[in-house]
C-alpha positions as CSV (number, residue, x, y, z in Angstrom):
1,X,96.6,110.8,118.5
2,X,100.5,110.8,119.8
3,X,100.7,107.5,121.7
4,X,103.4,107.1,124.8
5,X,105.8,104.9,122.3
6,X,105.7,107.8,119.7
7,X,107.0,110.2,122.4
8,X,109.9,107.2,123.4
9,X,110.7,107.1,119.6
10,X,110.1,110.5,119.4
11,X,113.0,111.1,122.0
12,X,115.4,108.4,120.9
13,X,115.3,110.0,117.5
14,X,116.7,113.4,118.7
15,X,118.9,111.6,120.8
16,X,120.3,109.8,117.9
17,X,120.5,112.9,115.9
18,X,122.3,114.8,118.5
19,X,124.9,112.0,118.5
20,X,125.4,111.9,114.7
21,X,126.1,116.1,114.9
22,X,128.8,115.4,117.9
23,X,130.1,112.9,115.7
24,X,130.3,115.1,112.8
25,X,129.0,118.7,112.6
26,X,128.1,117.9,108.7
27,X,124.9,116.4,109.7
28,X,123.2,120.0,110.5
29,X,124.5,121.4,107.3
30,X,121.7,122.7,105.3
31,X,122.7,120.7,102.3
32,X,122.9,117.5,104.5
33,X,119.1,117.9,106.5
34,X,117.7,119.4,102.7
35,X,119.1,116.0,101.1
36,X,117.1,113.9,104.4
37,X,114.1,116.0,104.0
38,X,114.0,114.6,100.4
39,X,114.3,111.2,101.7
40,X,112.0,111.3,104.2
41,X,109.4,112.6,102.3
42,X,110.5,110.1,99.4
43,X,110.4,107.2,101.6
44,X,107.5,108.3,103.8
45,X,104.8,107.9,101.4
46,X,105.1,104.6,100.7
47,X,106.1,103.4,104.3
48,X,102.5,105.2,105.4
49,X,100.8,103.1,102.4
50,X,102.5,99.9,103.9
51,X,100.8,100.4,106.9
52,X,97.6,100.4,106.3
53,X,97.8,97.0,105.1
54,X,99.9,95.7,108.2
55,X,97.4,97.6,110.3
56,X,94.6,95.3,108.6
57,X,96.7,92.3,109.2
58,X,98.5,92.0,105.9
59,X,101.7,92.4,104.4
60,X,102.8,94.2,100.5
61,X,106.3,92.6,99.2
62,X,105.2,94.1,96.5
63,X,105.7,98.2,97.0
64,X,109.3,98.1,95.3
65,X,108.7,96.2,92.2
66,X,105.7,98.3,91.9
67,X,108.0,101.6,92.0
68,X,110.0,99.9,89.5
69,X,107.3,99.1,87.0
70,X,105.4,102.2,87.3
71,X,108.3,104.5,87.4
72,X,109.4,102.7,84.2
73,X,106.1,103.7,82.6
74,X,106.3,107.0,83.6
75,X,109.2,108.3,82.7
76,X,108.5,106.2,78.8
77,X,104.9,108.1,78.5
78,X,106.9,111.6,79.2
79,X,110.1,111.5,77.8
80,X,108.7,109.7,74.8
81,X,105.9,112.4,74.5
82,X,103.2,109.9,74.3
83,X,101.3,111.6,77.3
84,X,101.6,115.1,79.3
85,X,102.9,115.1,82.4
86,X,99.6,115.4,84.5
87,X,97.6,112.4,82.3
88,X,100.9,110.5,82.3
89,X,100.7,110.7,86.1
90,X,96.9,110.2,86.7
91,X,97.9,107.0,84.7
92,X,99.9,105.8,86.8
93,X,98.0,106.2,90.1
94,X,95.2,104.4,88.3
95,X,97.3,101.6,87.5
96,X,98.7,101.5,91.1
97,X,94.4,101.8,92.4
98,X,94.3,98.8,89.6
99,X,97.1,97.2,91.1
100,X,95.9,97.1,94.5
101,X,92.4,96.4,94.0
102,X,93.4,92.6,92.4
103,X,95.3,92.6,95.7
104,X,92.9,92.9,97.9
105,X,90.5,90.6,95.8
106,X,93.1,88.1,95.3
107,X,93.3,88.1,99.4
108,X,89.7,89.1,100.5
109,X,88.2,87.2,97.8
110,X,89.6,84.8,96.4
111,X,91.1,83.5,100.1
112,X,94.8,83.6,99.1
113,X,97.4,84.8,101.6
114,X,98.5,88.3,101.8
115,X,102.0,87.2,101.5
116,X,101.8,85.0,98.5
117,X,100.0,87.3,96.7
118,X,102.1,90.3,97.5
119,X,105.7,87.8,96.6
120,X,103.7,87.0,93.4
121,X,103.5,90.0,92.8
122,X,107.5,91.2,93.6
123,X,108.1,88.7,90.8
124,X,105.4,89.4,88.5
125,X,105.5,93.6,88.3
126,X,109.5,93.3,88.4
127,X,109.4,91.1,85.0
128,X,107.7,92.9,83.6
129,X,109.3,96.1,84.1
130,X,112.4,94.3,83.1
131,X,110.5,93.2,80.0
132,X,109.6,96.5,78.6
133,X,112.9,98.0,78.5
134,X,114.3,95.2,77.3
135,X,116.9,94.8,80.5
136,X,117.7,98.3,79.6
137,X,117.6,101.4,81.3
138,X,114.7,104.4,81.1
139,X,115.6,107.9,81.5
140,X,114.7,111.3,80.6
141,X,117.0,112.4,77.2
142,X,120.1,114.7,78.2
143,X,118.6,117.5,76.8
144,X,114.8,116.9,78.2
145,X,113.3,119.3,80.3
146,X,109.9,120.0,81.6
147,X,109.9,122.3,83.9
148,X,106.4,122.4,85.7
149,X,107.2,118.7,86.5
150,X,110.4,119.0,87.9
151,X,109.4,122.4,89.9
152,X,106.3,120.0,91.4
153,X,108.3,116.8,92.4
154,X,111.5,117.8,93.1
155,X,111.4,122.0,93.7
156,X,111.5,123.8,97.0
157,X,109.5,126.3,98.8
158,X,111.7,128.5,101.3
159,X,114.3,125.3,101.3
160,X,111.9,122.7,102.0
161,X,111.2,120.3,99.4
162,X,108.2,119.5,97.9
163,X,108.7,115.6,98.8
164,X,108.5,116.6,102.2
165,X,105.2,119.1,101.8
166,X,103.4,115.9,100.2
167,X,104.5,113.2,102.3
168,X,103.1,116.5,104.8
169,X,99.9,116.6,102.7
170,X,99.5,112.8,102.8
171,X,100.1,112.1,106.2
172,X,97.1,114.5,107.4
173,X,94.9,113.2,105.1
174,X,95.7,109.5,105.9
175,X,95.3,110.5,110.0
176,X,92.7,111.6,109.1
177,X,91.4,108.4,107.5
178,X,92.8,106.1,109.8
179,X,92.3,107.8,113.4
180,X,88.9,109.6,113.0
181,X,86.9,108.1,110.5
182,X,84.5,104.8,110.5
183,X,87.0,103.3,108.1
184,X,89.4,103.5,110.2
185,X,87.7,101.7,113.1
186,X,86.8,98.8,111.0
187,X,90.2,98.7,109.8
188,X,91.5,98.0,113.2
189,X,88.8,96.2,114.1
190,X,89.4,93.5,110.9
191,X,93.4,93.9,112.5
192,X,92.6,92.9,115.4
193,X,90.0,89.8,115.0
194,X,88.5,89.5,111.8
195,X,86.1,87.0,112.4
196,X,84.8,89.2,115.7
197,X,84.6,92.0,112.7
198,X,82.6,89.8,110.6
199,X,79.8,89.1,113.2
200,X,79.9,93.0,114.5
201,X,78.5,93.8,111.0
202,X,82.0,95.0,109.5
203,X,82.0,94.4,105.6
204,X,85.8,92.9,106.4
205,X,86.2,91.8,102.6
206,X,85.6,95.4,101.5
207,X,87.8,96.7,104.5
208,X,90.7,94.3,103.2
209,X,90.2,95.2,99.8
210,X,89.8,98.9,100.4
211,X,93.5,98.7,102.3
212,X,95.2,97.2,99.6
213,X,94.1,99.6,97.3
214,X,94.8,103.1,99.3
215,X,98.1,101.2,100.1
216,X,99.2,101.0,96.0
217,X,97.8,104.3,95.2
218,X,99.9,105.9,97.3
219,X,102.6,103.5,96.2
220,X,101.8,105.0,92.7
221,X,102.5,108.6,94.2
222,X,105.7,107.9,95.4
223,X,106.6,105.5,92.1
224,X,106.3,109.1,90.4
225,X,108.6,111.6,92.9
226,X,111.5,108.6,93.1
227,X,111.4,108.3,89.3
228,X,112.1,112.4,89.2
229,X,114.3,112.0,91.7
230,X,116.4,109.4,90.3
231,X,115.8,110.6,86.6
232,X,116.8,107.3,85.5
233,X,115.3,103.7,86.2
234,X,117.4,100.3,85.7
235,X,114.2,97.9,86.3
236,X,116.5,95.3,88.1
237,X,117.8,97.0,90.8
238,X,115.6,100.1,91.0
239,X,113.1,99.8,94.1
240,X,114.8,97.2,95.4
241,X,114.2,96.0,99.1
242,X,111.9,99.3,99.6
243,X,109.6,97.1,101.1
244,X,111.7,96.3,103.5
245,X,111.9,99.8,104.6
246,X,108.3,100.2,104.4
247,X,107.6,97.4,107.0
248,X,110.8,99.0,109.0
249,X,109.4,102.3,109.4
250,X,106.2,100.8,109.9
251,X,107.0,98.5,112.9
252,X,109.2,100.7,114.3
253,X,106.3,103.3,114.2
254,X,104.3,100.6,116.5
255,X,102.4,98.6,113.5
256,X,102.1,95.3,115.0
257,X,102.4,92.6,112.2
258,X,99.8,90.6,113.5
259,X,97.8,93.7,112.9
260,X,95.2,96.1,114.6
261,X,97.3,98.5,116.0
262,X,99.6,101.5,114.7
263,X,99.7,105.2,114.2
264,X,100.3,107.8,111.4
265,X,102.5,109.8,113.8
266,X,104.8,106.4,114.5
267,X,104.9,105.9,111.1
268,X,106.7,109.0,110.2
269,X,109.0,108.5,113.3
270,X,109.7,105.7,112.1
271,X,110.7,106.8,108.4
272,X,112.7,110.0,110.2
273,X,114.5,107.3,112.4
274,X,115.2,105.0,109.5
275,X,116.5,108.1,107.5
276,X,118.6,109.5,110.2
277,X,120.6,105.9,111.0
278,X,121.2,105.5,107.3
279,X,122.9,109.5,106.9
280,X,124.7,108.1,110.1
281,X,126.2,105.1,108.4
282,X,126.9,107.2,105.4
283,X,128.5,110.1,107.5
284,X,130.5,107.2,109.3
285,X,131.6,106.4,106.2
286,X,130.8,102.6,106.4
287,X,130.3,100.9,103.3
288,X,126.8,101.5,101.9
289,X,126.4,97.9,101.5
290,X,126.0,97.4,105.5
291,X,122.8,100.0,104.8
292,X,120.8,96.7,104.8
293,X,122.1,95.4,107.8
294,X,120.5,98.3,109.5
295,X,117.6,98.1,108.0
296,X,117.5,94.2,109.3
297,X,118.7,94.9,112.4
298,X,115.8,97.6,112.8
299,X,112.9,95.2,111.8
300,X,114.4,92.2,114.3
301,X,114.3,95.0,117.1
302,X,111.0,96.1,116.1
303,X,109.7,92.5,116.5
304,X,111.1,91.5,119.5
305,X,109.9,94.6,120.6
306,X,106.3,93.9,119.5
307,X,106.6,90.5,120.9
308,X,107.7,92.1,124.7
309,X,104.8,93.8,124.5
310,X,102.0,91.6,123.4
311,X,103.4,89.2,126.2
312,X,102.7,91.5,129.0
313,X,100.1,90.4,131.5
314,X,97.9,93.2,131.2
315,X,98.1,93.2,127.2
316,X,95.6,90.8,126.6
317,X,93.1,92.3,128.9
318,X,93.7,95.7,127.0
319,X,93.1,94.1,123.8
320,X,90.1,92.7,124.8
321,X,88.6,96.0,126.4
322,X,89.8,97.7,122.8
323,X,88.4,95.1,120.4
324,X,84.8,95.4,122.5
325,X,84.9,99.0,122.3
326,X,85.5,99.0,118.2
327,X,82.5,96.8,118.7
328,X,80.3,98.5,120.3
329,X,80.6,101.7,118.2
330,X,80.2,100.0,115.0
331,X,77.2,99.0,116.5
């Protein structure tokens, strides 16, 4: 479902982009768009996992130190032959389902805030990545190839790359999840008031829990393609602050981070905005290093623009009409 804000980002975007080709005519070179594509679809995965747990009212600080550690492991079990590729990489996305399932019992279950848990867990997953390699660095030998893994994560078909077709793949599936199915309804519905969730008849624990763990498997997904993409991993810095830009595509997208509302569709604007501002910055030629002050800049507008709205006189009326109408069909 395209919402009017999607079609408002929707427009700033190619009004953004239009600029950044008047500025310079290298932004709508193939190599340049092919090289965003990548990033999008990079990025995208993981910004869509982080918003299924905003959505529910949560928060992962976690996503990039998660990228780290499992990207570490990945690229140990292949280059050092301990696993193929395919079992190498169903391990992984069980250990990011493992990952996300103490998550959402740690919150759901156990009571603890999502933020604490998910900062805990920045700490935790980064130290230990660190651990394993020693402070080193993990990378694929010089000579190492493997072919059907490289062709899947980082190929093309007819120019597009296969980042992009997944984060494609994803996004309809999670829509799907998210905007037609019961789960979906109760996940906005725990967003928006959990305890009102609670006495509907919503299982909210197993909602929150169920979040958390679709929002880690997917980080798992995306662990894999950066670590392919990067071919090399330095556990201290690699990952770092992509959870930042996670919650920035998100909010830009229209996730509210008190939860219960957001879309697929302004997710993914969100990620092409994000994408599209940082090749300006680059094209621009400004100094990488002001790459976070965009992204910070981005996440302050996105909240005061979330603010604005929840402050209008009509929005708590709406709110009210939409949390009795989750009600009634879960009844």
């Amino acid at each position: 479902m395209i919402k009017k804000s999607d079609l408002w980002l929707l427009v700033f975007i190619l009004v953004v982009g239009s600029a950044v080709a008047l500025i310079n005519p290298r932004f709508l070179s193939p190599i340049n768009l092919s090289n965003t594509a990548n990033l999008i679809g990079l990025f995208g995965i993981f910004s869509v996992a982080q918003a299924f747990v905003i959505i529910s009212g949560g928060i992962d600080l976690s996503a990039g130190s998660v990228i780290a550690l499992l990207g570490v492991l990945f690229v140990d079990l292949v280059a050092g032959g301990t696993l193929p590729p395919g079992f190498a990489f169903l391990l992984v996305v069980v250990l990011g389902c493992a990952i996300g399932a103490i998550h959402g019992f740690l919150v759901a279950r156990v009571g603890l805030q999502p933020f604490i848990v998910t900062l805990c867990g920045l700490l935790i997953y980064r130290g230990i990545a660190r651990w394993y390699t020693e402070d080193g660095t993990a990378g694929f030998p010089f000579d190492a190839s493997f072919p059907w893994l490289e062709w899947l994560t980082s190929g093309r078909l007819y120019g597009i790359p296969h980042s992009l077709i997944a984060f494609a793949a994803i996004t309809v599936v999670m829509a799907v999840v998210l905007h037609k199915s019961v789960f979906g309804r109760h996940l906005f519905a725990v967003g928006r008031n959990e305890e009102a969730a609670r006495y509907s008849g919503i299982d909210t624990r197993r909602v929150t829990i169920a979040a958390y763990f679709i929002c880690s498997a997917l980080t798992a997904i995306a662990a894999v393609f950066i670590a392919m993409y990067t071919r090399s991993i330095s556990p201290s810095s690699h990952g770092n602050f992509y959870e930042l830009y996670a919650i920035a595509a998100a909010v830009l997208g229209g996730c509210s981070l008190r939860g219960g509302e957001g879309s697929i569709a302004g997710v993914v604007l969100g990620t092409v905005l994000l994408q599209v501002l940082q090749n300006l910055v680059n094209l621009l030629g400004v100094p990488s290093s002001l790459n976070f002050a965009v992204m910070g800049s981005v996440i302050l507008v996105g909240v005061l623009a979330d603010r604005h709205l929840s402050t209008r006189p009509n929005h708590t009326r709406r709110q009210a009409r939409q949390s009795s109408v989750v009600v009634r069909s879960v009844g």
